[in-house]
C-alpha positions in Angstrom: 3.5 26.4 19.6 6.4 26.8 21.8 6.8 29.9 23.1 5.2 31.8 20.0 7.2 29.7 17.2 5.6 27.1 15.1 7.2 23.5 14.8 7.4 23.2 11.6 6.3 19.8 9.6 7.9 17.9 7.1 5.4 15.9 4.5 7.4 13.2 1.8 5.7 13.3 -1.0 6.4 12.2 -4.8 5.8 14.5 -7.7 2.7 12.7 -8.5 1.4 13.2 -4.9 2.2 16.7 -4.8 0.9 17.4 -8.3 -2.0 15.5 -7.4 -2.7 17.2 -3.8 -2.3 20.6 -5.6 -4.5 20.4 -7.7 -7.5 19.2 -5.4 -6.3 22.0 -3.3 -6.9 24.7 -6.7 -10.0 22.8 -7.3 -11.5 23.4 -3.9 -10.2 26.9 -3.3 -11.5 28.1 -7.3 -14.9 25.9 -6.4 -15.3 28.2 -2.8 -14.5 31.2 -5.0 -16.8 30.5 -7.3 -19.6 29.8 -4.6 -18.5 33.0 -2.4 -18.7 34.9 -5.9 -22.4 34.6 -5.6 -23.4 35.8 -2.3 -20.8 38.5 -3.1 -23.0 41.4 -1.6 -23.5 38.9 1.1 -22.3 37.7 5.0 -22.7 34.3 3.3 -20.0 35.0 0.7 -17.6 36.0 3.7 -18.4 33.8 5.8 -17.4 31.3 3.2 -14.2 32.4 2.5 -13.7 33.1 5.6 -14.3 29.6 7.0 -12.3 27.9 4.1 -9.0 30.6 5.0 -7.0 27.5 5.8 -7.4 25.6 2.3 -6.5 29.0 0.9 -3.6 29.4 3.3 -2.6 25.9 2.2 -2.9 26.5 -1.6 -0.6 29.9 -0.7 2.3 27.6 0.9 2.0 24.9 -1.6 2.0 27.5 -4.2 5.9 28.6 -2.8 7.4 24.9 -3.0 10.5 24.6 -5.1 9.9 21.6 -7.2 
């Protein structure tokens, strides 16, 4: 970071890429859901989620791309 702003990034991808990448990103974040889901009642279930916050953050910002 410069100076508290982010640089952002610029990934090329074709429709079949992204289609592709987002749906191993769902996959992964419905799979650490599902997982976290157990241990509900649980630091394990938080910790979980917590560790995986940035392939949920990603799945968020993929989520917003215009196609």
């Amino acid at each position: 970071m410069l100076r508290g702003k982010s640089i952002m990034k610029i990934i090329k991808l074709s429709n079949k890429q992204f289609n592709e990448l987002q749906e191993f990103i769902e996959k992964e974040c419905d799979y650490v859901s599902e997982i976290a889901s157990e241990y509900i009642d649980s630091e394990i279930g938080n910790e979980l989620i917590e560790d995986n916050k940035p392939l949920f953050d990603l799945q968020k910002a993929i989520s917003k791309v215009k196609r």
